[in-house]
C-alpha positions, -999 to +999 in steps of 0.1 A: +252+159-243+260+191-260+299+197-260+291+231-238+271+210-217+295+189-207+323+218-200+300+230-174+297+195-159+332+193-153+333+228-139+306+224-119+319+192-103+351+213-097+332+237-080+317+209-059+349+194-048+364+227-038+331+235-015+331+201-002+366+202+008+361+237+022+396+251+010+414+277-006+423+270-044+453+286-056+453+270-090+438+246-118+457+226-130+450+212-170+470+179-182+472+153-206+455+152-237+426+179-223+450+208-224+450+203-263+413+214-260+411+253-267+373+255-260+375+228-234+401+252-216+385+285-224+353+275-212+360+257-183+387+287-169+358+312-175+337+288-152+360+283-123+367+322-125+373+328-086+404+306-092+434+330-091+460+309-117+460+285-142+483+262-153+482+243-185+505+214-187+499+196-222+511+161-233+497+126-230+519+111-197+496+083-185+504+056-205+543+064-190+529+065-156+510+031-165+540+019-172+558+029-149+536+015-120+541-021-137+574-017-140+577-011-098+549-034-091+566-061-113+602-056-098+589-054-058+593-023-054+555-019-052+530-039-034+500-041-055+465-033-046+436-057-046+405-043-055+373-060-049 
């Protein structure tokens, strides 16, 4: 898939969401390692154009968050889930 091609995917799956859920966006919100993406970020803000703000929030947090949820699953604090 072209790398345009996919930029509208994820807008247009945005898009979907937001009419699905019938509500009122006030903002996208970029993270991680995507809001390194210039073109990723140009062309998916020029997409999801009826959305009033942006917010781009860079850096690469999951693997803290990962960690983090071990940590609290490991110690009790957290019941862990069973998938099946």
């Amino acid at each position: 898939m072209a790398e345009n091609q996919t930029y509208t995917k994820y807008a247009s799956n945005a898009g979907a969401i937001f009419t699905a859920l019938n509500v009122h966006v006030d903002a996208c919100i970029i993270t991680g390692s995507l809001a390194n993406f210039d073109r990723l970020k140009k062309d998916l803000l020029s997409n999801l154009r009826f959305i009033e703000q942006a917010i781009i929030y860079p850096g690469s947090f999951e693997l803290d968050a990962l960690v983090n949820g071990v940590y609290r699953s490991m110690s009790g604090e957290l019941k862990p889930k069973v998938y099946t």
